[in-house]
N, C-alpha and C positions, 0 to 999 in steps of 0.2 A: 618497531623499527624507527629510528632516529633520520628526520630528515637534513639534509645539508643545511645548513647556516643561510637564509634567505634575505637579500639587499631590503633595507628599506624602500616603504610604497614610491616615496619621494625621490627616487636616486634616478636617473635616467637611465633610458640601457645603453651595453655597452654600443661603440660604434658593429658594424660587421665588420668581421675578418674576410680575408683578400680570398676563402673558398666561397663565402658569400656573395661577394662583387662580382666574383668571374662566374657563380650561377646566375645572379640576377644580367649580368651584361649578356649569356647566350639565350638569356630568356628573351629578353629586348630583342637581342637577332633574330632571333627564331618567331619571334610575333611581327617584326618588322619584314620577313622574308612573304611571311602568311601571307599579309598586308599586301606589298607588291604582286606575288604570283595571283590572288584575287583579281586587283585590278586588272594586272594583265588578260586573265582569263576573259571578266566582264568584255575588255575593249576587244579580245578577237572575235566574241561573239556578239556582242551590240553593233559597234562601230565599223569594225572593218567589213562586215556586208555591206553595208549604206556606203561606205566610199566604193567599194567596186562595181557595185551598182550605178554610183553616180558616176563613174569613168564609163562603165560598159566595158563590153570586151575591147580586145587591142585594137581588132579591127576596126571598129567604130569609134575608137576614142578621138584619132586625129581629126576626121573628118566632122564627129561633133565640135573640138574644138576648134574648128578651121570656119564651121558654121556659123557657132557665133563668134567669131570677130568678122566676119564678113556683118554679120545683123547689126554688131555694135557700128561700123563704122556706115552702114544707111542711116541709123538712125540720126549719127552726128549729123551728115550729108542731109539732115532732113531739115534739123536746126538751121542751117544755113541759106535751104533753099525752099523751104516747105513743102518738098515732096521727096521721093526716091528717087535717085537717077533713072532720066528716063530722056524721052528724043527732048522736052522740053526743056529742059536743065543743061543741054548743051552749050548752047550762047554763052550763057553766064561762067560757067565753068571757063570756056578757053576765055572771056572777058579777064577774070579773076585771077587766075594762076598764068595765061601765054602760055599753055603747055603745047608741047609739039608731040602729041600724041592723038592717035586716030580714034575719036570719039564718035564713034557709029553707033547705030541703034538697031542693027539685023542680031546680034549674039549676046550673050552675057556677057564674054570678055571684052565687047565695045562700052559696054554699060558702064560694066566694074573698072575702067578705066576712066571713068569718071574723078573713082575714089580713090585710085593712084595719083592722079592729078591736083584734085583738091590735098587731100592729107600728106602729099609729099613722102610716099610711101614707100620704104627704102627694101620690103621683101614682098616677093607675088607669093611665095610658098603658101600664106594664110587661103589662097584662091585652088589650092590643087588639093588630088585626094587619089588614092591608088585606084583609078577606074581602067576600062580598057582605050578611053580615049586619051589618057593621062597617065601613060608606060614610065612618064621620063620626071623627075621635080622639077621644077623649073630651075632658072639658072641664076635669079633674083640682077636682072637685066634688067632694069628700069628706063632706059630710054626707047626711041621708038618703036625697041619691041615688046617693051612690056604689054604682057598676060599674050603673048603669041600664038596659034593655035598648038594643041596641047597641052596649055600651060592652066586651063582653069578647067576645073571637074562639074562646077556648081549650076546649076538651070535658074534662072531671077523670072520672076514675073514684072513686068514693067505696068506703070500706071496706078500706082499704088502710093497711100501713104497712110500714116501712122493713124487718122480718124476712119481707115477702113477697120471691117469686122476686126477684132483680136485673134481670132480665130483664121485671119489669114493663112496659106502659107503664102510664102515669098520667096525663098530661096532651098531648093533641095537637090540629090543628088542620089547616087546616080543614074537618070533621064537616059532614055534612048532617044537619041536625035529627033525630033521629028515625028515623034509618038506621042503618045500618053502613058507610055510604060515604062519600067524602072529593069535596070539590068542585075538580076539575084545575085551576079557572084562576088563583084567587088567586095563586098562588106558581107557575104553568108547569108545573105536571103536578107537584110536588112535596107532600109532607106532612108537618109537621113532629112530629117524637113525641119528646116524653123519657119514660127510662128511670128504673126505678129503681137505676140502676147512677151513676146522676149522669151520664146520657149523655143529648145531644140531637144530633139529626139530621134531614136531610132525606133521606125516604124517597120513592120513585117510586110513582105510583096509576096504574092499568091502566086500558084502557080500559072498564073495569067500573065504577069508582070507587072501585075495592080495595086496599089496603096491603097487601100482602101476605110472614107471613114464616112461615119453616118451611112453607111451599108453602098455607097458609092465610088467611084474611081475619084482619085484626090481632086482629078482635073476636069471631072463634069460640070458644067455649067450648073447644072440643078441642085449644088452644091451650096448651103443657104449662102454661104461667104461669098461666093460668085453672083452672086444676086441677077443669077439666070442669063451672063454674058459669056460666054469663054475666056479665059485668063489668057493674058495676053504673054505668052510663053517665049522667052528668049534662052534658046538652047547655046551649052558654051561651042566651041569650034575645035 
């Protein structure tokens, strides 16, 4: 059988015709589409755990982020004064800014009014969190009644600063007045505590109403970070 008439070796091939182009262009889509739906796959299951994780659930999300910017703004407050607002850093404060706000030292919200004053802080919201002492958000009222009772969810330990343990805490919520116990239902059995390590977290409370770590209540003296004093607890109002 006689074969067709065959191009020389040298002759280039033809270009493809247009049934060519349009198989190799759905080829491209179709490895391009692969491609995508891959990655996507990869990111809902690598990635999007580690961010809902790092948010937490809804409940705790605001009140972690509400936690640290209360931590970020002691720390600045520490640059300035070399310690946390506390009774001793009053002076200087109403020195500094003339504020006309009630800088007392019986509650967190006397405290944290510090940091109103100094950073010119135009919203208290960062200071609230859905507790049962804390029904209402605040109304971000910055003059004489700023952080009013109700208006701060947070408990501060006073007499602290940044060369204490890391392992501090310093600011947590939500505190039963007057206790050492943490109230389960705000936040679904959670409590949220920052660290002096520039750590916040939501910690589990027993059916005690205890935070519990190094097999102790947060608030025990015996506590290595308390170095065998009682924390000196300023509950909000």
């Amino acid at each position: 059988m006689d074969l067709p008439p065959q191009p020389p070796p040298d002759v280039p091939a033809p270009p493809p015709g247009p049934e060519a182009i349009r198989s190799r262009r759905i080829m491209r889509n179709i490895l391009w589409l692969g491609a995508v739906s891959i990655a996507l796959l990869l990111f809902s299951l690598l990635v999007l755990p580690t961010i809902f994780k790092t948010k937490g659930p809804h409940y705790v999300s605001e009140p972690l982020s509400n936690i640290r910017q209360i931590g970020l703004l002691l720390f600045e407050f520490e640059e300035e004064y070399g310690r946390f607002p506390d009774a001793t850093t009053i002076p200087s404060v109403q020195a500094v800014t003339g504020t006309s706000l009630a800088l007392g030292n019986s509650s967190s919200n006397d405290l944290f009014r510090q940091l109103v004053a100094l950073f010119d802080l135009k919203r208290e919201r960062d200071f609230w969190a859905n507790t049962s002492t804390t029904p209402n958000r605040p109304n971000d009222i910055l003059g004489t009644d700023a952080l009013a009772p109700g208006e701060c969810a947070f408990t501060y330990i006073s007499g602290l600063t940044s060369a204490s343990d890391p392992q501090t805490p310093i600011v947590m919520a939500p505190v039963i007045p007057g206790t050492w116990k943490f109230d389960p239902k705000p936040f679904k059995g959670k409590a949220v505590v920052y660290f002096l390590d520039n750590s916040a977290t939501a910690l589990p409370i027993d059916k005690n109403g205890d935070v519990i770590l190094n097999g102790m209540n947060l608030f025990d003296p015996r506590q290595p970070f308390w170095r065998g004093k009682a924390p000196d607890i300023k509950y909000p109002e």
